[in-house]
ROSE-878508 format. One record per residue (C-alpha): x, y, z. Coordinates in nm, 4 decimals. Each point is the difference from the previous one (the first is absolute). Layout:
% ROSE-878508
+----------+----------+----------+
|       c1 |       c2 |       c3 |
+----------+----------+----------+
|        X |        Y |        Z |
...
+----------+----------+----------+
This chain:
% ROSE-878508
+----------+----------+----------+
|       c1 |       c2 |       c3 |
+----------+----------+----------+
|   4.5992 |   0.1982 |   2.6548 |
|  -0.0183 |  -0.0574 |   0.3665 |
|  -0.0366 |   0.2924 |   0.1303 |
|   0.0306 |  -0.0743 |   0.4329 |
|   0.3693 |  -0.0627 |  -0.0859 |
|  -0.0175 |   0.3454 |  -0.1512 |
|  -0.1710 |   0.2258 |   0.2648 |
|   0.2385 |   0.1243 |   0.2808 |
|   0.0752 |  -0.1870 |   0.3248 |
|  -0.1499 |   0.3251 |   0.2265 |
|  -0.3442 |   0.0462 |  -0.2123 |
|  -0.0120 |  -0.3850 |   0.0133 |
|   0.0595 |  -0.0459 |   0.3603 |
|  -0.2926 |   0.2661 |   0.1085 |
|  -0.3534 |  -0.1718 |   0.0312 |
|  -0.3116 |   0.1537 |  -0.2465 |
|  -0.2482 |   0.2247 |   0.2323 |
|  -0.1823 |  -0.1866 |   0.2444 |
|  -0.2883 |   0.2577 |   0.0301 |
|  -0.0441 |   0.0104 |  -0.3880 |
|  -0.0015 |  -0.3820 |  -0.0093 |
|  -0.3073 |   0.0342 |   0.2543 |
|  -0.1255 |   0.2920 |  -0.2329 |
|   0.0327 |  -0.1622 |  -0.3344 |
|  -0.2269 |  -0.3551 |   0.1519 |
|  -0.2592 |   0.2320 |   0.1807 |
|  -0.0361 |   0.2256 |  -0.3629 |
|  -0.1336 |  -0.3427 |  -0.1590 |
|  -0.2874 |  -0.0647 |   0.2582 |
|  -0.3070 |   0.1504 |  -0.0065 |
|  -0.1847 |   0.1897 |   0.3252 |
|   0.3967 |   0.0067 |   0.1363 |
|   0.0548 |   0.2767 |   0.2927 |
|   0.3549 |   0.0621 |  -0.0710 |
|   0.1760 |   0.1606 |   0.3098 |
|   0.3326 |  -0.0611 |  -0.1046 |
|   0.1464 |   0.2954 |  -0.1929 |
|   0.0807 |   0.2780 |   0.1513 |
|  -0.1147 |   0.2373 |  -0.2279 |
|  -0.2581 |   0.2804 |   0.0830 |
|  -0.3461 |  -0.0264 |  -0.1079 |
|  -0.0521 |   0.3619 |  -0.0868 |
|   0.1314 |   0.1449 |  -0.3562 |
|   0.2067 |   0.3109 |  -0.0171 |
|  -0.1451 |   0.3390 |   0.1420 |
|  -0.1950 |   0.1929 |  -0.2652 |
|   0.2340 |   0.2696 |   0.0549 |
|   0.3335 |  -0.2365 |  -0.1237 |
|  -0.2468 |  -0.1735 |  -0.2886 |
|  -0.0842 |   0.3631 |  -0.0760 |
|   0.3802 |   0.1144 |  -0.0949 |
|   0.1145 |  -0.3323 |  -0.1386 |
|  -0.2446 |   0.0849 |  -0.3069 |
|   0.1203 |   0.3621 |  -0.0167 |
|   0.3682 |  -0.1081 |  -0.0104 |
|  -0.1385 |  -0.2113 |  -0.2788 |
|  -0.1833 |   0.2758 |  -0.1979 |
|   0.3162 |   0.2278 |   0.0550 |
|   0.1598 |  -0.3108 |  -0.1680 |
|   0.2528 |  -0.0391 |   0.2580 |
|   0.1479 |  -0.3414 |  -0.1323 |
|   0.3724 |   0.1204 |   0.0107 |
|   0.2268 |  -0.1810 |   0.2088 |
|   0.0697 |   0.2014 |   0.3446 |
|   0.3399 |   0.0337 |   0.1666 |
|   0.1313 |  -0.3133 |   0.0909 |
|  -0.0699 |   0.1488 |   0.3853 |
|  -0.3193 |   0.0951 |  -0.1043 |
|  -0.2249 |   0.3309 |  -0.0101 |
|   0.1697 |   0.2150 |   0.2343 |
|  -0.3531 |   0.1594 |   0.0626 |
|  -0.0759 |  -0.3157 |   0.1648 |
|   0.3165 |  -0.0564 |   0.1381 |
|  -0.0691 |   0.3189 |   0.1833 |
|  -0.3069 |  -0.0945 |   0.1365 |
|   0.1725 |  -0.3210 |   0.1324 |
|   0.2458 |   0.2195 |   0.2009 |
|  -0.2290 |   0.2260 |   0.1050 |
|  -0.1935 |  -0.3023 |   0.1746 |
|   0.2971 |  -0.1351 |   0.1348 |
|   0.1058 |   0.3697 |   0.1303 |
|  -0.3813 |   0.0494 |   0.1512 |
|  -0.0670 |  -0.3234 |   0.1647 |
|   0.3148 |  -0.1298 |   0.1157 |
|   0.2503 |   0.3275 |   0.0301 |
|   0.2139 |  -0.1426 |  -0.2922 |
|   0.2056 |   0.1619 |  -0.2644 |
|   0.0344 |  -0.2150 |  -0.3310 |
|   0.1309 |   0.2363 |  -0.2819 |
|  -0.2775 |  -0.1136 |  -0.3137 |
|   0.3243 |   0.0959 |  -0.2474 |
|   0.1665 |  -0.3491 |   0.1480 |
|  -0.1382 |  -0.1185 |   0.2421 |
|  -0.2860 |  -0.0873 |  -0.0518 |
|  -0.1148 |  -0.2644 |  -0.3440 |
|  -0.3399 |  -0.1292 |  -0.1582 |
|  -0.0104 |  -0.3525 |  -0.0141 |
|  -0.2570 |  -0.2731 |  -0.1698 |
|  -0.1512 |  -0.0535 |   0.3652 |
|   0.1734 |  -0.1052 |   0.2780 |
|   0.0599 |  -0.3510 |  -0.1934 |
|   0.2238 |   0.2007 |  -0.1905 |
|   0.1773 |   0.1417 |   0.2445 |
|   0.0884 |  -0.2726 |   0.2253 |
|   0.1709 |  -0.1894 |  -0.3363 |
|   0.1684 |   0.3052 |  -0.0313 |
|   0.1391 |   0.0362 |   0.3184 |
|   0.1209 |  -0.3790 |   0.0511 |
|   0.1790 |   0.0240 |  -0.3662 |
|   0.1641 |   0.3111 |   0.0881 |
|   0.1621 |  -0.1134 |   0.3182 |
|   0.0375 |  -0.3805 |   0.0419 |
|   0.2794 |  -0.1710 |  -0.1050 |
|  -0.0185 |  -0.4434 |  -0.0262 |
|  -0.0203 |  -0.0908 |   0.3526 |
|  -0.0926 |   0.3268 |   0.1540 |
|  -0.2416 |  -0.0505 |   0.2722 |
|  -0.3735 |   0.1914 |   0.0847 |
|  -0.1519 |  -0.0125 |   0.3183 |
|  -0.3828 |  -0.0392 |  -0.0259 |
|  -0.2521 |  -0.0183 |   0.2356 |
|  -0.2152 |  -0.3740 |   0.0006 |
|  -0.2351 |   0.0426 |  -0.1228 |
|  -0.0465 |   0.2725 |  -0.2262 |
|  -0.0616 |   0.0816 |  -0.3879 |
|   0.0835 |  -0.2873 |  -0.2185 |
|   0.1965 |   0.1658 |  -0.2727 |
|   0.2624 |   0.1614 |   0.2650 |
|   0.1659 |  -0.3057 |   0.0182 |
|  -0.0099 |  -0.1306 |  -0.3834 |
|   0.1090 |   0.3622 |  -0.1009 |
|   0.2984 |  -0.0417 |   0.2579 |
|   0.0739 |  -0.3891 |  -0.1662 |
|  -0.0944 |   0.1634 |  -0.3812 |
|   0.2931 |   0.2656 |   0.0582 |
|   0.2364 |  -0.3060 |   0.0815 |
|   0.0139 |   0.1210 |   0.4372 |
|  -0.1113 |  -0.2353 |   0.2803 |
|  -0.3190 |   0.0338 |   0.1693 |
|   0.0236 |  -0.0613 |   0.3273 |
|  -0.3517 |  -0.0313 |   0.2137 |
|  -0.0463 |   0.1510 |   0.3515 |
|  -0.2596 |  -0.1989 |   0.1844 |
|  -0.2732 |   0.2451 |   0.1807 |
|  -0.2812 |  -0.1433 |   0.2109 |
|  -0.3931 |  -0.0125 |   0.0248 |
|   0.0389 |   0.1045 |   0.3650 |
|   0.2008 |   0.2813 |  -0.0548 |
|  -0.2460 |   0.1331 |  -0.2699 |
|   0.2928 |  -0.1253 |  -0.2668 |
|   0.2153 |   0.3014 |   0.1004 |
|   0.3559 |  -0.0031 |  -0.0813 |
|   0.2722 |   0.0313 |   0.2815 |
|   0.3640 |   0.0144 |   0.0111 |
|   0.0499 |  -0.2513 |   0.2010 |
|  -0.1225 |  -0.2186 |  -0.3032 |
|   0.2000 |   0.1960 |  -0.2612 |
|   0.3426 |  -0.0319 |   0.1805 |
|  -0.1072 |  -0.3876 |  -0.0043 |
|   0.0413 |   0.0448 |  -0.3902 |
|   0.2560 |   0.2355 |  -0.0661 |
|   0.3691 |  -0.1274 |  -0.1384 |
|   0.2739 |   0.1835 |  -0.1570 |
|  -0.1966 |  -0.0266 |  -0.3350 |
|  -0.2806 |   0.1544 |   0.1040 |
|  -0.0473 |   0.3831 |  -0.2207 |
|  -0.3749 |   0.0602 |   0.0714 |
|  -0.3303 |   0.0115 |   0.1830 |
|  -0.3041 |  -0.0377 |  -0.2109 |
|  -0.3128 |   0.0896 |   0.2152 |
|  -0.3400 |   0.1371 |  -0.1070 |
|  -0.2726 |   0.1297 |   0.3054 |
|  -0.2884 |   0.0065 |   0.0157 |
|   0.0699 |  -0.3927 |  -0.1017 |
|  -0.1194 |  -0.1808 |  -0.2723 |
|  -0.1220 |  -0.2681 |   0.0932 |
|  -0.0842 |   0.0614 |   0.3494 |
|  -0.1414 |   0.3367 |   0.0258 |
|   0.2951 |   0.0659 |   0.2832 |
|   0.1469 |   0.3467 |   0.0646 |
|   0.3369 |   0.0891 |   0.1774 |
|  -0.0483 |   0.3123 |   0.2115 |
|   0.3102 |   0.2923 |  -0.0552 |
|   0.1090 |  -0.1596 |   0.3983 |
|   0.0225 |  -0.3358 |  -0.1508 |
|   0.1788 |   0.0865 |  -0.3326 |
|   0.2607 |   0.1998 |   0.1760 |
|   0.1785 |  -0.3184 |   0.1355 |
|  -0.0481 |  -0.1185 |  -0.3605 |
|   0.2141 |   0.3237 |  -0.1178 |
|   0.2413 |  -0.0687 |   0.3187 |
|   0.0580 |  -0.3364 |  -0.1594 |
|   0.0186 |   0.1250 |  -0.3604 |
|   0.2463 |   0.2813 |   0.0881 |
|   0.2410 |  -0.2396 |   0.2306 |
|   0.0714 |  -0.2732 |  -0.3029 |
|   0.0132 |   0.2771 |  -0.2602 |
|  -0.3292 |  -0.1243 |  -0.1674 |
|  -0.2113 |   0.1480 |  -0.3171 |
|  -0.3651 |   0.0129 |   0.1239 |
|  -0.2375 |  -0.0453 |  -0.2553 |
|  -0.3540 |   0.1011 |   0.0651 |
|  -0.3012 |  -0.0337 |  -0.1316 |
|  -0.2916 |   0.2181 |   0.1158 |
|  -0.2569 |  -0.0879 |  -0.3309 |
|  -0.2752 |  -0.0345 |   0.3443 |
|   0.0698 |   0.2988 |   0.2099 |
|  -0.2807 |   0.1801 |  -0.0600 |
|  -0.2499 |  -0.3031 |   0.1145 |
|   0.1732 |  -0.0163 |   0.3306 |
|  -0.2789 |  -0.0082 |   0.2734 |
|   0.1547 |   0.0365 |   0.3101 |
|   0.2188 |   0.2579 |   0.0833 |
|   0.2014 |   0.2104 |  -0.2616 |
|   0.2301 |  -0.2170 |  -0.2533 |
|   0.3807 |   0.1143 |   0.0408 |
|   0.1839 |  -0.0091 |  -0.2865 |
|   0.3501 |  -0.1387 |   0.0899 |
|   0.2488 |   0.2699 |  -0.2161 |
|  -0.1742 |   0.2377 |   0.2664 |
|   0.1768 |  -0.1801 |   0.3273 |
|   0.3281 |   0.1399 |   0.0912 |
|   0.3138 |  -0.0807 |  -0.2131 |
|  -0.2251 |  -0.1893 |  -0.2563 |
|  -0.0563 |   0.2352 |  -0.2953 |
|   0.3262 |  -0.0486 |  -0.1309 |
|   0.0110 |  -0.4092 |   0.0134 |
|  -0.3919 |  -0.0225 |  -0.0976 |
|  -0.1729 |  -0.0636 |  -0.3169 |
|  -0.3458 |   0.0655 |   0.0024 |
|  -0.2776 |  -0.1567 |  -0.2669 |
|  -0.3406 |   0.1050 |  -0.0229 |
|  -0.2569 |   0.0561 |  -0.2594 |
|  -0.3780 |   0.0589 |  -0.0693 |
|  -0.1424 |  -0.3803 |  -0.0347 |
|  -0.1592 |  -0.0708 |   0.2871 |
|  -0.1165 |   0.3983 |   0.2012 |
|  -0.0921 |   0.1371 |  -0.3320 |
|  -0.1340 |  -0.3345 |  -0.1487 |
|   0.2131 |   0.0640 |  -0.3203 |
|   0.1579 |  -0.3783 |  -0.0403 |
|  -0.0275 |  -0.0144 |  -0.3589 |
|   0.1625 |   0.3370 |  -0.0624 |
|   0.3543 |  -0.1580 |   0.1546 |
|   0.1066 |   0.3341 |   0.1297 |
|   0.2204 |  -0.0172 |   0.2851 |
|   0.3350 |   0.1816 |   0.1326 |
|   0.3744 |  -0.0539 |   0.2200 |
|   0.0913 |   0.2584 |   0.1928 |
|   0.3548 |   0.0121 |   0.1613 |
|   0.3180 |   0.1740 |   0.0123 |
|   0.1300 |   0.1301 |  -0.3729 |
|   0.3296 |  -0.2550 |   0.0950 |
|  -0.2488 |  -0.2668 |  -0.0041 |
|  -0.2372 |   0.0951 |  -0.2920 |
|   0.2530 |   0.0863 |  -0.2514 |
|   0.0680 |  -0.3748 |  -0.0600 |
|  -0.3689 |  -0.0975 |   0.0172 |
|  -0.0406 |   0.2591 |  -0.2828 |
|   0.2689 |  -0.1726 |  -0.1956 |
|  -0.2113 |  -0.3539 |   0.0318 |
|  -0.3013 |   0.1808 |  -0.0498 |
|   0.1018 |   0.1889 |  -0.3040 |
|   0.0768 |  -0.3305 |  -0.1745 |
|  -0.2718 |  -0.2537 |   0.0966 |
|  -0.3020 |   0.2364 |  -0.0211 |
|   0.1022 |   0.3166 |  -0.0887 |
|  -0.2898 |   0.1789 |   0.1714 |
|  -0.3604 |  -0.0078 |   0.1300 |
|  -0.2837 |   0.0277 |  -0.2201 |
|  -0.0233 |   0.3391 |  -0.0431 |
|  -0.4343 |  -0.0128 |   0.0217 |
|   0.0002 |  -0.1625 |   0.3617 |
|   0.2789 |   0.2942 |   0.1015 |
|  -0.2728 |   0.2209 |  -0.0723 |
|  -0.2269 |  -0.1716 |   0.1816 |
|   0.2244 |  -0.0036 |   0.2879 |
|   0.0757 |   0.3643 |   0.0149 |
|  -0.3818 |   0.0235 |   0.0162 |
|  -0.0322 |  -0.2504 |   0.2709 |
|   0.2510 |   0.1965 |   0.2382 |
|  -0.1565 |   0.3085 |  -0.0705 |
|  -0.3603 |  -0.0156 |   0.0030 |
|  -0.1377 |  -0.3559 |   0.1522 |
|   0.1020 |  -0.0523 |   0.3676 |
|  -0.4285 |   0.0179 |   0.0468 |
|   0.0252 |  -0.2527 |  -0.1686 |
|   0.2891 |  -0.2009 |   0.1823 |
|  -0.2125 |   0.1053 |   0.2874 |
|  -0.2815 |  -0.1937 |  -0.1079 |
|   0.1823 |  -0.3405 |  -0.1256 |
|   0.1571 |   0.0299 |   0.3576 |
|  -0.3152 |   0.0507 |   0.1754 |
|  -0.1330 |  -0.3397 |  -0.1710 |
|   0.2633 |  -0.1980 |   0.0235 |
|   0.0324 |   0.0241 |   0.3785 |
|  -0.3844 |  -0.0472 |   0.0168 |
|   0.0776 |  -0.3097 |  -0.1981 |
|   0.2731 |  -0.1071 |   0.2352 |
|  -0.2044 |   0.0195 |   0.3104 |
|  -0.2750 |  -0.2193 |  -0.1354 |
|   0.2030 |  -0.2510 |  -0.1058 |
|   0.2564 |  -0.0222 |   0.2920 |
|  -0.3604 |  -0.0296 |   0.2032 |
|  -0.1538 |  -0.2634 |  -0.2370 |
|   0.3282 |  -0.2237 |   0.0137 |
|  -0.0116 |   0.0589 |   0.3804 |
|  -0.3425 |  -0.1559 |   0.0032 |
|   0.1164 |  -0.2710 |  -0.2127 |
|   0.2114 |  -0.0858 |   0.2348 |
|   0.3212 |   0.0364 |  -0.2209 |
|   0.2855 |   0.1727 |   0.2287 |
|   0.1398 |   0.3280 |  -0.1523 |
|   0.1529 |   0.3544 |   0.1004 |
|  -0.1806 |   0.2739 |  -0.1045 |
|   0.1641 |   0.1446 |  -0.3162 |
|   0.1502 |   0.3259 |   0.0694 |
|   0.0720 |   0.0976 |  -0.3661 |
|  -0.0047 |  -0.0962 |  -0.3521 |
|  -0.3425 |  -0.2090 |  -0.1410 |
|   0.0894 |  -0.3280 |   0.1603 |
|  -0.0493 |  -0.2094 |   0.2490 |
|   0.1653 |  -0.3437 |   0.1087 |
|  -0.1809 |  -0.2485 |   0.1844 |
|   0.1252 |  -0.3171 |   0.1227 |
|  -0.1965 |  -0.3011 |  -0.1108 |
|   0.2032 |  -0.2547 |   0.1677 |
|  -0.3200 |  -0.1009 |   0.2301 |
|  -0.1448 |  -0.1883 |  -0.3640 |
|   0.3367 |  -0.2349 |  -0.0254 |
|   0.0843 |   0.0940 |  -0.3156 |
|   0.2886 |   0.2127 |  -0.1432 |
|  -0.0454 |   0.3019 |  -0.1059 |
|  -0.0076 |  -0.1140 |  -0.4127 |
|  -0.2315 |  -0.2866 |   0.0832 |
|  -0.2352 |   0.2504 |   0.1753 |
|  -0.0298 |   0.2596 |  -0.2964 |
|  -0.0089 |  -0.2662 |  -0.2683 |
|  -0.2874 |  -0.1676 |   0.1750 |
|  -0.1757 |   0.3217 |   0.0790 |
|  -0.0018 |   0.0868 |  -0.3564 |
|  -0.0956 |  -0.2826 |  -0.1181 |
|  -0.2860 |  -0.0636 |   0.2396 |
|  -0.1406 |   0.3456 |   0.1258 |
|   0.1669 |   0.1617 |  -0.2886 |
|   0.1864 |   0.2740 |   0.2213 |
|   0.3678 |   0.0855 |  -0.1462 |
|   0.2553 |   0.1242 |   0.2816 |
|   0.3549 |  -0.0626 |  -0.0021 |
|   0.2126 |  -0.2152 |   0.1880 |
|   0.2403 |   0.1263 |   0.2582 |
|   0.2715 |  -0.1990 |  -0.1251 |
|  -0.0002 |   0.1811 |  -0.3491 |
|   0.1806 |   0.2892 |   0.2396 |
|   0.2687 |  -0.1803 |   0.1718 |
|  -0.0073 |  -0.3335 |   0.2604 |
|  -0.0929 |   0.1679 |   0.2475 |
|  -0.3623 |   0.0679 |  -0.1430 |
|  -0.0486 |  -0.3735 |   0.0436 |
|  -0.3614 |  -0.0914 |   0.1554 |
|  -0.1187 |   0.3599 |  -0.1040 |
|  -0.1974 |   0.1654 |  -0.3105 |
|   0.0442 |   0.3370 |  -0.1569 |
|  -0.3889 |   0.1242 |  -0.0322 |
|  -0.0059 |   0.3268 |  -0.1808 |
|  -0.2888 |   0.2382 |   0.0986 |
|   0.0565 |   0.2233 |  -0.3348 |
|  -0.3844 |  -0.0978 |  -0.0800 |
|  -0.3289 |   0.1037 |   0.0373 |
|  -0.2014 |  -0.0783 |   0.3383 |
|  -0.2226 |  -0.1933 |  -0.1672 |
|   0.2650 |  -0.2367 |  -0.0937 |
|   0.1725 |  -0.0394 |   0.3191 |
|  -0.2883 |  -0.0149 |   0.1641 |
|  -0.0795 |  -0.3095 |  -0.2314 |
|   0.3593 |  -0.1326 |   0.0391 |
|  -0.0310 |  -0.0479 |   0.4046 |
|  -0.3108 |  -0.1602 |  -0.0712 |
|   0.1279 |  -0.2801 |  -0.2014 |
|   0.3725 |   0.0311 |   0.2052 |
|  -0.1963 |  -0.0473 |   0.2768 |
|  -0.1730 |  -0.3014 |  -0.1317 |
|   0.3235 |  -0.2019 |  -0.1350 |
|   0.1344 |   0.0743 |   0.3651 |
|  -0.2580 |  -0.1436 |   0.1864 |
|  -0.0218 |  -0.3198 |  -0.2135 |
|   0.3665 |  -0.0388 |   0.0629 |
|   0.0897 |   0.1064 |   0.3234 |
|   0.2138 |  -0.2237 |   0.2481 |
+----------+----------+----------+
């Protein structure tokens, strides 16, 4: 059988991860420092391990409402009530998801019909726009620029938007650019969301490893609550990828329909990592603290060690990345990271995986120890040198 005439014109038409492809090659060299995954170097807090294993020895292995535990749904609004002044009722209002992955697949299913068309900032997270193409809408890339830190503006957007137009699909602090939009800056986003009637999806899986500032999360500006859905989850702050816990939050109008799609494709979140979320909300922002504390020590030594290198780059305001440009060697960006694997053995990501406009940069992930990094400049530093123009 041949099976490409089988598989479906929108999963066909969506490119395989570039940052995996980079992954997969550096897992099969030895003395690799991989760089390129942005996934936390920490495990789960003790206090999360702890009450996984006593959901366990309860034997808690039922399925959960498809919403999830309310307990935990409770603790989500509670955050949300506490930090940002927002009511989400956890009844409907608020659902568990399989990670933010989940919830973005969700959310583009649920809404887009063929042809419908998402705004997205370039660049930014890779599977926004394959999730957009996967649900059979139109991903439609809004150029942002190194010298304006890669924030997005409306004069940009109203460049993009047409008739067909249904959404805007941001997430800040940025993946992959370590960029943050302060609450001044997002407001003329909402101005622009509100005049062409516009669903604004946000994702917000980075806000508590924002650095500068206070992250703002957009359902809190004025008149945005009841046109916002918001996605979050407990991947990166509480180091808890594996788990795939994450949550939406929006208006009940909204989330009814997600439900629907949710109810049928996964039916609901392990039940084990909901325990360990409830856990994570209650009893380990110390520990938040301290993943915070490093990662911004991280940042500072390798926005300085780049700076030495002579590579230009904004300091990262958010997130665990940081996007240099590397255009000073000649090379694109996927010349520069296969030949920096293959001869320093260094794995970073390049820009372009996240959109044209990360052309002549690299995604560098500082989600590792010192030791590492402090390796990686070293030998980034070296390739640089040797091929400088």
């Amino acid at each position: 059988m041949d099976w490409n005439n089988k598989v479906s014109d929108n999963v066909r038409n969506v490119p395989f991860s570039g940052i995996r492809k980079f992954f997969d090659l550096a897992s099969t060299m030895k003395d690799v420092i991989s760089l390129g995954v942005g996934e936390p170097d920490y495990s789960a807090p003790d206090k999360v391990i702890d009450a996984c294993i006593e959901s366990l020895k309860r034997k808690e292995t039922s399925y959960t409402s498809n919403w999830g535990l309310i307990e935990l749904r409770t603790e989500i609004a509670k955050l949300f009530k506490n930090r940002y002044g927002l009511d989400y009722d956890p009844q409907d209002e608020v659902m568990v998801t399989v990670g933010v992955s989940e919830a973005i697949g969700l959310v583009m299913t649920t809404f887009l019909n063929p042809g419908d068309e998402v705004l997205i900032p370039d660049p930014a997270y890779l599977a926004y726009p394959a999730c957009v193409s996967i649900a059979g809408g139109k991903p439609v890339l809004v150029p942002t620029y190194a010298e304006n830190e890669f924030k997005l503006t409306v004069d940009e957007l109203e460049k993009k938007v047409t008739p067909k137009t249904k959404a805007i699909l941001i997430g800040y602090p940025n993946n992959p650019t370590g960029t943050i939009m302060e609450r001044e800056e997002l407001l003329g986003i909402a101005d622009f969301a509100q005049k062409h009637d516009l669903i604004v999806i946000s994702d917000e899986i980075y806000c508590d490893l924002t650095y500068e500032g206070e992250h703002c999360c957009f359902a809190s500006l004025p008149g945005m609550r009841e046109r916002t859905i918001v996605m979050n989850g407990f991947s990166k702050s509480y180091a808890m990828t594996g788990l795939r816990i994450g949550y939406v939050c929006g208006p009940r109008e909204s989330l009814e329909d997600v439900y629907k799609v949710h109810q049928y494709e996964i039916l609901c979140a392990s039940v084990t990592s909901q325990y360990g979320a409830i856990a994570a909300l209650r009893e380990c922002d110390a520990d938040v603290k301290s993943m915070y504390d490093e990662y911004k020590a991280r940042r500072d030594m390798v926005y300085e060690g780049l700076t030495k290198i002579g590579l230009p780059v904004f300091k990262p305001k958010g997130a665990f990345y940081i996007f240099p440009d590397i255009s000073c060697t000649g090379m694109t960006a996927d010349e520069f990271c296969d030949r920096l694997l293959k001869e320093e053995k260094v794995g970073v990501v390049p820009g372009t995986c996240f959109g044209n406009q990360g052309e002549n940069h690299i995604r560098i992930s500082y989600a590792a120890s010192r030791e590492n990094i402090a390796e990686a400049l070293k030998r980034i530093g070296h390739f640089v040198y040797k091929y400088k123009k």
